[in-house]
C-alpha positions as a Markdown table, in Angstrom:
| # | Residue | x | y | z |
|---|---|---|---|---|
| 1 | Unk | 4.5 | -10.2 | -33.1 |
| 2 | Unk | 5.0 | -10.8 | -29.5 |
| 3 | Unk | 8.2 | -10.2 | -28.0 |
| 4 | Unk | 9.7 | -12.5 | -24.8 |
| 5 | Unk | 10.9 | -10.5 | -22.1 |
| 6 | Unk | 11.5 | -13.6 | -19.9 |
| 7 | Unk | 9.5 | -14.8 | -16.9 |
| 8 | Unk | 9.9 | -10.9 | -15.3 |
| 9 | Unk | 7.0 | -9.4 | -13.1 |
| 10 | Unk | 5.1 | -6.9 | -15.4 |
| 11 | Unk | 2.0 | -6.0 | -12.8 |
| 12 | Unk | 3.5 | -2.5 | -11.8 |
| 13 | Unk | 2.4 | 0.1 | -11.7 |
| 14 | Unk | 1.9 | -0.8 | -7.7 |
| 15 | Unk | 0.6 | 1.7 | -5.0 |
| 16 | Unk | 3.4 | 3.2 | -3.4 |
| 17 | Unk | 2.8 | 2.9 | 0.5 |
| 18 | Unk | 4.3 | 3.0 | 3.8 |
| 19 | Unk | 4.0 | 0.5 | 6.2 |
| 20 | Unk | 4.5 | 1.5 | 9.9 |
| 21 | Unk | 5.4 | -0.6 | 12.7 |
| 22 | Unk | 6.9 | -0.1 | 16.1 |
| 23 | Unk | 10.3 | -1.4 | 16.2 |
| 24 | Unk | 12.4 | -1.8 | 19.2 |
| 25 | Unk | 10.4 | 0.5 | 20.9 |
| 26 | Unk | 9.7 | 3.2 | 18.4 |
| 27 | Unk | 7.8 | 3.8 | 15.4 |
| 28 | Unk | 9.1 | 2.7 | 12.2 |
| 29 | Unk | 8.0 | 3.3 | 8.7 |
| 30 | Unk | 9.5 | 1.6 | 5.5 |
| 31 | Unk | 8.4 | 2.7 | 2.2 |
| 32 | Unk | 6.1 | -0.8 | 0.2 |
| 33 | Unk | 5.1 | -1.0 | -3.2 |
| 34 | Unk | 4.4 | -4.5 | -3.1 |
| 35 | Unk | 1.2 | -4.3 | -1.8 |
| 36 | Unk | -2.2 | -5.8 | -2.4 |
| 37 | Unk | -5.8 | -6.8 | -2.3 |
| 38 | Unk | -6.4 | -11.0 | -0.6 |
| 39 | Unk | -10.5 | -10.3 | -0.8 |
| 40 | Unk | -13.1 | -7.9 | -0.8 |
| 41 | Unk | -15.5 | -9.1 | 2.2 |
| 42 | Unk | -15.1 | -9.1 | 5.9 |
| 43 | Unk | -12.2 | -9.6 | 7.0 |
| 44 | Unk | -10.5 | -7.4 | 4.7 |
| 45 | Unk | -7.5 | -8.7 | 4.1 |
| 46 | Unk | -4.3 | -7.0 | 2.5 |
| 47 | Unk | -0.9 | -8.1 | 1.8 |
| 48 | Unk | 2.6 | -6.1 | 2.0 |
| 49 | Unk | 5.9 | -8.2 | 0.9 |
| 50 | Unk | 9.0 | -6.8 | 2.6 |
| 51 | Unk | 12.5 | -8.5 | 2.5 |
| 52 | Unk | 13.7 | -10.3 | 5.0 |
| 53 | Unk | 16.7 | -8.2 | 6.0 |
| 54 | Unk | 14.0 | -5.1 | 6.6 |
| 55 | Unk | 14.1 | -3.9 | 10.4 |
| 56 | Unk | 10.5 | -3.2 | 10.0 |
| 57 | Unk | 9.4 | -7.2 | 9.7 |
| 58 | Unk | 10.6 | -7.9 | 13.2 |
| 59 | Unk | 8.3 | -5.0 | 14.4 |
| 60 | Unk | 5.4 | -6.4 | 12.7 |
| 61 | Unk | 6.4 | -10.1 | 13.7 |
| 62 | Unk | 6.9 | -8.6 | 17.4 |
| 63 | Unk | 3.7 | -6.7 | 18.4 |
| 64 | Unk | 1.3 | -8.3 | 15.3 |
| 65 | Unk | 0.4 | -4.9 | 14.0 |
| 66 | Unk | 1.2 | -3.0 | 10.9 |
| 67 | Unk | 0.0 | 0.2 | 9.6 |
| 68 | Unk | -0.3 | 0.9 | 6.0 |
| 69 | Unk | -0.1 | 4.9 | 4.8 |
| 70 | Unk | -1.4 | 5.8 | 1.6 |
| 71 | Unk | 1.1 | 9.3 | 0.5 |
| 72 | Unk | -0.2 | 12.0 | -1.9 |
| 73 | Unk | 2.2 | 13.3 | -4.7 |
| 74 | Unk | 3.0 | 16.0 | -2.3 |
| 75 | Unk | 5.1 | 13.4 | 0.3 |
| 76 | Unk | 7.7 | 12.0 | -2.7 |
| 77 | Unk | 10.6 | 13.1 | -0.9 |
| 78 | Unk | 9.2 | 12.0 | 2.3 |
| 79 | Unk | 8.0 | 8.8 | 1.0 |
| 80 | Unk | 11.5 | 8.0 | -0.6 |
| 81 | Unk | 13.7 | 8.7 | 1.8 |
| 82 | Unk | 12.2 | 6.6 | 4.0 |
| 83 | Unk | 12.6 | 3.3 | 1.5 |
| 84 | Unk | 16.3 | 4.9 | 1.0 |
| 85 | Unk | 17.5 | 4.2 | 4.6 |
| 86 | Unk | 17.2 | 1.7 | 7.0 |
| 87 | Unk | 15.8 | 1.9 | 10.4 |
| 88 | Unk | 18.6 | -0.1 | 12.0 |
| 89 | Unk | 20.9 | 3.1 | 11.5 |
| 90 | Unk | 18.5 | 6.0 | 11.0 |
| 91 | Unk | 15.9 | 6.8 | 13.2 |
| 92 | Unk | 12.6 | 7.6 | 11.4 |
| 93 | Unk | 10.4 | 7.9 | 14.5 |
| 94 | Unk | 10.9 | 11.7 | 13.9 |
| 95 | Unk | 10.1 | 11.6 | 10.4 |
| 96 | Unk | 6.4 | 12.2 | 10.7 |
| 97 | Unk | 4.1 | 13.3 | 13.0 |
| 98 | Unk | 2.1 | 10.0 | 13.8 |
| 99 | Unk | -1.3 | 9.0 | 15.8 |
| 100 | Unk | -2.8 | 5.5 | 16.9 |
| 101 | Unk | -6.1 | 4.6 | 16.6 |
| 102 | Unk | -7.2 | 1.2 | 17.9 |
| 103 | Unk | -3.7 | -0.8 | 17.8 |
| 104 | Unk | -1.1 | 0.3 | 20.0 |
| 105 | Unk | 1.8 | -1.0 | 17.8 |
| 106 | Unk | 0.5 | 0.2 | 14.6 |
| 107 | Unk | 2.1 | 3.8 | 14.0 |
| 108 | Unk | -0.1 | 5.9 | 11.4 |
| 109 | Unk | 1.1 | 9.1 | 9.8 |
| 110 | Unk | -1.1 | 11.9 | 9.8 |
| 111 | Unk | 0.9 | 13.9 | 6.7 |
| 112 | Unk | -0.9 | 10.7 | 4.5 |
| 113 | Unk | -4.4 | 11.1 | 3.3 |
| 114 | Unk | -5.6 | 7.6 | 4.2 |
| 115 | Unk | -4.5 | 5.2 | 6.7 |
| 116 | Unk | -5.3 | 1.6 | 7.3 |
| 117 | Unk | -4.0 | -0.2 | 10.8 |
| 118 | Unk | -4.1 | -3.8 | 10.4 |
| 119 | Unk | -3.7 | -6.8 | 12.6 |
| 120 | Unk | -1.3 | -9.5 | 11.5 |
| 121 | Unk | -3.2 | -12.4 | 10.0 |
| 122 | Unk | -1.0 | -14.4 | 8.8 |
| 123 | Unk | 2.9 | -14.8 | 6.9 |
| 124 | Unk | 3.9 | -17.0 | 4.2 |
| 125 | Unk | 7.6 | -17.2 | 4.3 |
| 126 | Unk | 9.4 | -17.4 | 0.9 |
| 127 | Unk | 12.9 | -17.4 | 0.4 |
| 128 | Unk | 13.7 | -13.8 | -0.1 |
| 129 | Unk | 10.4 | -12.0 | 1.5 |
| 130 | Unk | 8.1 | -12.3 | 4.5 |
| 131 | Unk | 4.5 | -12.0 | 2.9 |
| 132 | Unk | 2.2 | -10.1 | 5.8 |
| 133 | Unk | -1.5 | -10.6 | 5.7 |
| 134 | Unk | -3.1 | -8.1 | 7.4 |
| 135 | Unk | -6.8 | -7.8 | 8.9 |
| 136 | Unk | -7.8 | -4.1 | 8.3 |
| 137 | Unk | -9.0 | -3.3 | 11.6 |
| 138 | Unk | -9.8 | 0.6 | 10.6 |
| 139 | Unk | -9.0 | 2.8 | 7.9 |
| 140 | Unk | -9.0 | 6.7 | 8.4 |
| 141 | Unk | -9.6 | 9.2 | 5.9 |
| 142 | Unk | -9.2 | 13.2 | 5.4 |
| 143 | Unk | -11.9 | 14.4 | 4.3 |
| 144 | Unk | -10.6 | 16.7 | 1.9 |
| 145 | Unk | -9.8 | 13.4 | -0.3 |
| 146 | Unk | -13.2 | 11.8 | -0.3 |
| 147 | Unk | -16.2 | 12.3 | -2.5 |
| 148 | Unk | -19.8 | 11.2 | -1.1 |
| 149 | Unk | -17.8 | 9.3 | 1.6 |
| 150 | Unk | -15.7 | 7.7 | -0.5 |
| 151 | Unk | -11.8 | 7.6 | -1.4 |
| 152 | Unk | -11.5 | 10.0 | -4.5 |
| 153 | Unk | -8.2 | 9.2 | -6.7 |
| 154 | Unk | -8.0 | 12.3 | -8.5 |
| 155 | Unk | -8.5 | 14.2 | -5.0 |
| 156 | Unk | -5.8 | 11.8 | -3.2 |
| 157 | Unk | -3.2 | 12.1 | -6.1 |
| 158 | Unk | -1.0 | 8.7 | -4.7 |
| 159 | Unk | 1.9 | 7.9 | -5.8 |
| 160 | Unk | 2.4 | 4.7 | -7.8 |
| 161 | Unk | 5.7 | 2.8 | -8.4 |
| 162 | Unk | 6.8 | 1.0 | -11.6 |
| 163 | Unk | 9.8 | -1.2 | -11.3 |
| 164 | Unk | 10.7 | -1.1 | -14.7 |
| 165 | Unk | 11.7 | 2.8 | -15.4 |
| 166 | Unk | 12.4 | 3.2 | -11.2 |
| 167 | Unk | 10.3 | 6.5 | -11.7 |
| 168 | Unk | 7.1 | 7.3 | -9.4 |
| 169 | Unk | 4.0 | 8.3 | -11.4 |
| 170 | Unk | 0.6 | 9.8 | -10.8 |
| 171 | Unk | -2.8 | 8.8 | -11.4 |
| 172 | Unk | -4.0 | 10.0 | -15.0 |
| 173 | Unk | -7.9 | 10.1 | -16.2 |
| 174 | Unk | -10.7 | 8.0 | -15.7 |
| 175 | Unk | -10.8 | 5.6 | -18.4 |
| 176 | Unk | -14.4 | 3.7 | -18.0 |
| 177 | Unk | -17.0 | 2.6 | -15.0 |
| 178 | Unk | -16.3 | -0.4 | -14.3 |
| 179 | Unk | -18.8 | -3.2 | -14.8 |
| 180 | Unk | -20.5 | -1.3 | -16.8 |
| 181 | Unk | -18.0 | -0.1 | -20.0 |
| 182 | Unk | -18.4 | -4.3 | -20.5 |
| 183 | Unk | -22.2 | -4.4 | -21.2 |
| 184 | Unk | -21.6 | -3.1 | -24.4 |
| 185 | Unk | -20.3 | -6.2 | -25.5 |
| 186 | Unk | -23.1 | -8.1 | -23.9 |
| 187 | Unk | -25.7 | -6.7 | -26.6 |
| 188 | Unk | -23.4 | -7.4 | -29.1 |
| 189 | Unk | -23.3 | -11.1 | -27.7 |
| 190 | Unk | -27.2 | -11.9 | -28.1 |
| 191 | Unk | -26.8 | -11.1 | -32.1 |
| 192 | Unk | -24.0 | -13.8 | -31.9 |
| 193 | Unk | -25.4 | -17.5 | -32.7 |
């Protein structure tokens, strides 16, 4: 029997992120974990959802850039801290040592294994949050987290965010390869008249 928990968001856990942004003249980061995925084909599009009262939204509305920094387990403290206090009284330009790649406005943070700048796309307003689409414009990578040129999860360790037990968790073990794990029911399908 199923139990009704009212119309509450279940989809965590989220990646935990932070999203950096130059903000009155200095770089900004605030700690995201509502982040995700628009598509999967040029232009890659992401989305972050920040309230409205952040500092950091006016830096992105400002200069149309964004960065998004991917932590590894190793950055918690870092990583919370930074969605503990808010930019307008504490200054987190000194938090981490940053570099820019193409955009100017988009303060990365080299401490994070992967890094995405991103041009602002587009913002759909809702009552309570700005929703920022972002263009990934590059994504950097240390090497020591990639496999065959490619983002390993085990390797990166990131930190994930569930809402519902306010706890950060790690990545645990592969499960199944994707679209492939499925074609077992597709055999089974063809007996099936």
């Amino acid at each position: 029997m199923k139990k009704k928990l009212n119309a509450i968001n279940v989809l965590y856990p989220t990646p935990t992120v932070l999203v950096g942004a130059v903000v009155d003249g200095k770089p900004n980061f605030i700690t995201i974990a509502h982040i995700g995925i628009v598509n999967h084909a040029r232009p890659y599009l992401i989305s972050i959802s920040s309230a409205k009262a952040h500092y950091t939204n006016a830096g992105i509305k400002t200069h149309n850039a964004f960065s998004v920094n991917i932590p590894s387990e190793d950055l918690v403290v870092e990583t919370d801290y930074a969605g503990m206090v808010s930019g307008k009284k504490t200054d987190k330009s000194e938090l981490f040592e940053i570099f820019h790649g193409e955009l100017e406005n988009a303060p990365m943070i080299k401490a994070c294994p992967i890094n995405m700048e991103c041009r602002l796309y587009d913002i759909y307003d809702t009552p309570t949050h700005d929703l920022f689409i972002g263009e990934i414009v590059e994504t950097h990578a240390d090497e020591s987290v990639l496999t065959e040129g490619k983002v390993d999860l085990a390797k990166l360790k990131p930190l994930l965010f569930d809402m519902s037990s306010i706890k950060y968790w790690s990545v645990g073990n592969t499960v199944a390869n994707c679209w492939k794990v499925g074609k077992r029911l597709k055999k089974v399908q063809r007996f099936r008249v």
